[in-house]
Every structure is written in C-alpha cells, then in structure tokens.
LUMNU-607081 format. One line per field, with one value per residue (C-alpha): residue number from 1; residue in one letter; chain; x, y, z. Coordinates in steps of 0.05 Angstrom, whole numbers. Example, Ala and Ser with C-alpha at 12.3 -4.5 7.8 and 13.67 -1.06 7.14 Angstrom:
// residues 2
resi = [1; 2]
resn = [A; S]
chain = [A; A]
X = [246; 273]
Y = [-90; -21]
Z = [156; 143]
***
This chain:
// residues 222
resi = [1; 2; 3; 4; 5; 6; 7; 8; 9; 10; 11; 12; 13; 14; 15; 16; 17; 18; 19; 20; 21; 22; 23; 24; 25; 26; 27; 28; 29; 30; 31; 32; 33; 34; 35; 36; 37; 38; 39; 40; 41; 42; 43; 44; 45; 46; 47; 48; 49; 50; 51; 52; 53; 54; 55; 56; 57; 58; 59; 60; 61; 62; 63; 64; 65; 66; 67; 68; 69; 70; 71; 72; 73; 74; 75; 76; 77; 78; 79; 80; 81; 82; 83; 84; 85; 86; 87; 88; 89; 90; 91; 92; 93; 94; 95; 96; 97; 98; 99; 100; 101; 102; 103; 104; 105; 106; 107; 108; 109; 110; 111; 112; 113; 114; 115; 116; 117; 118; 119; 120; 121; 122; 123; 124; 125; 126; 127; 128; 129; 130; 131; 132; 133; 134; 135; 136; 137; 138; 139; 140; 141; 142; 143; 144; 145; 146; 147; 148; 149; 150; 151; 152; 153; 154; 155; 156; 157; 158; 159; 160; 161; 162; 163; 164; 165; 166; 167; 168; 169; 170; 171; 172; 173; 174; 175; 176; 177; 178; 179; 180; 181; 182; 183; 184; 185; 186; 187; 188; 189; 190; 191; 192; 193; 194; 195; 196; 197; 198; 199; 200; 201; 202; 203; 204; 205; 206; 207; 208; 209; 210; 211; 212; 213; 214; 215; 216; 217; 218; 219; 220; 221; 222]
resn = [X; X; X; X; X; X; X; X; X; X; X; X; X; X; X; X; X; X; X; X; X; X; X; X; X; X; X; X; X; X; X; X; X; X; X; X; X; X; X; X; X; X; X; X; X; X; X; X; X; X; X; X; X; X; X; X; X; X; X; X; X; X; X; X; X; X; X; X; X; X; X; X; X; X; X; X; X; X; X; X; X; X; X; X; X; X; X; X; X; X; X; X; X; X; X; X; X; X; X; X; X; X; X; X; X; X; X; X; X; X; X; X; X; X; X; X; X; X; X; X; X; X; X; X; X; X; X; X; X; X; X; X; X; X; X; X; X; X; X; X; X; X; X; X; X; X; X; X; X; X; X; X; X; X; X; X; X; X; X; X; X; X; X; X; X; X; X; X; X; X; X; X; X; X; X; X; X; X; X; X; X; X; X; X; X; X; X; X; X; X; X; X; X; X; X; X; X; X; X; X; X; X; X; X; X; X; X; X; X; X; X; X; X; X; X; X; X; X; X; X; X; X]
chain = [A; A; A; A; A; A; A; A; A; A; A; A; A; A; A; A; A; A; A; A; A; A; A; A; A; A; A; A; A; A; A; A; A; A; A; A; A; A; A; A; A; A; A; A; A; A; A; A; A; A; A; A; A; A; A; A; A; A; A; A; A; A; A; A; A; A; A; A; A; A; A; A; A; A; A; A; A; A; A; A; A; A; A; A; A; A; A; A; A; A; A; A; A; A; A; A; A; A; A; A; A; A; A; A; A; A; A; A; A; A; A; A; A; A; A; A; A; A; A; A; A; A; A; A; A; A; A; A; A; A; A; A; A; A; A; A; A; A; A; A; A; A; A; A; A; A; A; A; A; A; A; A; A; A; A; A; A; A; A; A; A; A; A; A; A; A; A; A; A; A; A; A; A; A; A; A; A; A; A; A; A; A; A; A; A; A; A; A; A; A; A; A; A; A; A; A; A; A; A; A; A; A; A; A; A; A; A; A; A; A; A; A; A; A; A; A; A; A; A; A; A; A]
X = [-957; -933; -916; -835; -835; -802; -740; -746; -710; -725; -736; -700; -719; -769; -756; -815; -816; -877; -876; -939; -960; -1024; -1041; -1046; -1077; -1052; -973; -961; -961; -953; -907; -925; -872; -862; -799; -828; -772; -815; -780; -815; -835; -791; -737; -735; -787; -801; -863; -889; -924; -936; -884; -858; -845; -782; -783; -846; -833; -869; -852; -894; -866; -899; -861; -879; -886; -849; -791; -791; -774; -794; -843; -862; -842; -861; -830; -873; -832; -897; -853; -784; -730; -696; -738; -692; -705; -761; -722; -686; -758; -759; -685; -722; -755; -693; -708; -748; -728; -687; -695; -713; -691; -610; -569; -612; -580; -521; -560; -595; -524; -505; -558; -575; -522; -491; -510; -546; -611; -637; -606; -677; -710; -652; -650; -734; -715; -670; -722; -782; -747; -745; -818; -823; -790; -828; -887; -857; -842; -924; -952; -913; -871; -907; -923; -976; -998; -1046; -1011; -1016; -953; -954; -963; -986; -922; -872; -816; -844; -855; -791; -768; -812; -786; -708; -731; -774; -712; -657; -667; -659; -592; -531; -582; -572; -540; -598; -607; -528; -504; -494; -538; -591; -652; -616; -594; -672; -699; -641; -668; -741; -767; -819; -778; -804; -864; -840; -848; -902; -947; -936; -940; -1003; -1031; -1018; -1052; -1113; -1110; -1084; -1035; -979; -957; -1038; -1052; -984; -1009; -1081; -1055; -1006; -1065; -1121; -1067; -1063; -1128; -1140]
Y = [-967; -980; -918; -926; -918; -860; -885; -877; -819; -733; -695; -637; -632; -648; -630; -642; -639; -651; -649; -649; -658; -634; -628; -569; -584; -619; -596; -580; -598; -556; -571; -549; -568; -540; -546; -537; -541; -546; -550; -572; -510; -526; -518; -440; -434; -473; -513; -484; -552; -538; -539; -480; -473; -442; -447; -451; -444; -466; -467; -479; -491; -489; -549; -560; -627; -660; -606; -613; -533; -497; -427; -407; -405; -372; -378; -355; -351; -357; -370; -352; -337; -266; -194; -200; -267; -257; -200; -261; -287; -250; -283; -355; -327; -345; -414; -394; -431; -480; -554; -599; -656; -672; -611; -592; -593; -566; -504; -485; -490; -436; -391; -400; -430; -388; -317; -324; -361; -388; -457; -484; -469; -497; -562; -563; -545; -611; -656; -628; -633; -718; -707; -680; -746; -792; -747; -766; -847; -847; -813; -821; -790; -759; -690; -680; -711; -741; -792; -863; -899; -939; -914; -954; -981; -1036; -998; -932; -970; -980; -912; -877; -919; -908; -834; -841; -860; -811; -772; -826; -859; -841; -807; -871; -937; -978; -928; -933; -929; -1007; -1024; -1081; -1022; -983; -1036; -1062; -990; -983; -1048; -1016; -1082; -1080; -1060; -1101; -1073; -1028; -1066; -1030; -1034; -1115; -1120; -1084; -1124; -1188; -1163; -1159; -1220; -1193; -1230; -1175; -1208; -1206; -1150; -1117; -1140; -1107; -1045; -1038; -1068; -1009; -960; -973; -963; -892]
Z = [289; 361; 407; 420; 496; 526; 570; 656; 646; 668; 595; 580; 502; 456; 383; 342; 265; 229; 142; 108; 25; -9; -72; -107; -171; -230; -227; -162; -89; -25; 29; 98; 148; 224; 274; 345; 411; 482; 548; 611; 645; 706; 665; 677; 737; 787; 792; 722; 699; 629; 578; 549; 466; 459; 381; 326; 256; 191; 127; 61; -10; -68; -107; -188; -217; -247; -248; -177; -185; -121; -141; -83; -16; 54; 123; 181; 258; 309; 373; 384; 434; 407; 380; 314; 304; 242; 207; 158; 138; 66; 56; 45; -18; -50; -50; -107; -172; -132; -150; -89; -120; -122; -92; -47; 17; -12; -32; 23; 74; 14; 25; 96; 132; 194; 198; 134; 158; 226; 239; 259; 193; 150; 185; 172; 100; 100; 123; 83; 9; 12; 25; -45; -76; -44; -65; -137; -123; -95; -160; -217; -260; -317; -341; -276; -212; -243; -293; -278; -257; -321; -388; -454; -482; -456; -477; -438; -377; -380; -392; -338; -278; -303; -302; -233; -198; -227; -173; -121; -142; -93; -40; 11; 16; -11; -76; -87; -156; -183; -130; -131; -137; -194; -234; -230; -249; -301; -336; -333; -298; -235; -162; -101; -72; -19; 48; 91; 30; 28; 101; 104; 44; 82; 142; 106; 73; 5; -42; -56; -127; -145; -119; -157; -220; -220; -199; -254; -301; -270; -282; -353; -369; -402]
***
C-alpha cells in the first residue's frame, strides 16, 4: 500500500492509533490496541530534535466468540501528562460483560465519558471494538474460531451469513437496513468478495469467481 504523503506543511500533532487481533484459542481473541500523541520536541524547548510522547496508553480485551461478550479487560497508562492521570485505570474493568458488538459506543460514553474515564482511552475503546467484528466477518460465525465459513447444509449456509451480518446492519451507509448487502445476506446467497481480496487476487493472476468457489468448496470439507 502506497505511503499518503505528508503535506509541505510544520507538524504540530501526530495521533497514532494502532489495533491489533490474536487469537486466543478456540473462543476467544485478544485485542491489544494503543493511543500514542508525540509533539516535535521544539514544541516546548527550543532546538530539542526528538519528539516528545505526550500520551501512551494500551489497552487489551479479552473478547469471547461468538458472544462477542468482553471477559477481560486491562488498561495500562505508560506515558502521560498529569500524576493523577492512572488513578481511573481499575474503572475500565467494567467493561467486563459488555458486548462489543451493537451498543457499544453508547456504553462506553456511559461509563467513561467526562470525569468518568480519560477521553484518550475511550476514543481507543471506539476504534478497537469494529476490530472485533471484522475479526467475526474473517472467521466465521460458528460456535469457535475455528468453524469454517460454510457449514454442510444449503439451508445453513444460508442461515449462518443472515446471522454473520446481524451485527453489521445500520452500523454505516453501505450495511444500511434494505440495503443492497443486507438484502443479499437476508436471502442467505454469496456477498461480493470484498474488494482488496479481489484486487489482490487479480494481481496475482487469480480468477476471483474461481477462486470464490474453491474456497467455499475447501471450507466444507470436515
């Protein structure tokens, strides 16, 4: 993927997030994700030539497939700007039984907005969750990580991409309810092949529609 080119312009700012997945056994996957603010060091002395991290935290859930149910979670603050800054780390154990999937957001403003929470780790929280979903889209969604996209069955073919989707309908534009996408899930048939994976397929020299169809026929086999 190209580099987008920074403009001809002085930085003040560079916000970095960064979300990681791993799997964590059969039923569950961890989610590591970190919010990191630097300033160029001239920003507060003069001549420093390094930048300076003004903000580091990192957050891991523990999320369970395919409830999407959140068990564990730990927040860890390894640079920050004020001595009381850490003392609301134990408060993010209450995302603790907390669905990641649809009412999310909502929840976390709840329990963390304002004084409640630090406004960098809540708006880490918000990007980290759709990492869990897409987790969901890439693996399937069966009783564990490890169940094939496809089961045995027309008719539960059918039934486990409605179900794969529920949690994506009304979450964007493209996903809208009576949408294109739904209506295709809703009727259990085969959604387009998302467009990185064709692009990439072409690139090396791959016929998507072939290639779709062994997939789905290697993922049926017990």
């Amino acid at each position: 993927m190209p580099d987008w080119p920074d403009p001809p312009l002085p930085p003040i700012h560079h916000r970095q997030y960064d979300v990681k997945a791993y799997r964590q056994g059969d039923d569950a996957i961890l989610i590591r994700g970190s919010v990191r603010d630097d300033k160029p060091g001239d920003t507060y002395v003069a001549g420093d030539p390094d930048p300076l991290t003004m903000h580091f935290m990192v957050v891991d859930l523990t999320v369970a497939f395919p409830s999407l149910e959140i068990t564990g979670a730990e927040v860890v603050f390894e640079t920050y700007p004020q001595p009381d800054c850490p003392r609301i780390t134990d408060h993010y154990h209450r995302l603790i039984g907390l669905s990641v999937a649809r009412g999310f957001t909502h929840n976390v403003r709840e329990l963390f907005g304002g004084p409640r929470g630090c406004a960098h780790v809540t708006a880490l929280l918000q990007a980290m969750a759709p990492v869990a979903v897409q987790c969901r889209l890439s693996v399937g969604g069966g009783d564990t990580l490890q169940a094939p996209v496809a089961f045995r069955t027309a008719a539960s073919v059918a039934e486990q991409r409605r179900a794969m989707v529920a949690g994506m309908i009304n979450t964007c534009h493209a996903w809208a309810e009576g949408g294109a996408l739904v209506a295709t899930a809703e009727r259990g048939e085969q959604s387009v092949l998302p467009l990185p994976i064709s692009a990439r397929l072409v690139s090396l020299g791959v016929d998507p529609d072939t290639w779709q169809e062994e997939f789905r026929a290697r993922r049926q086999q017990p």
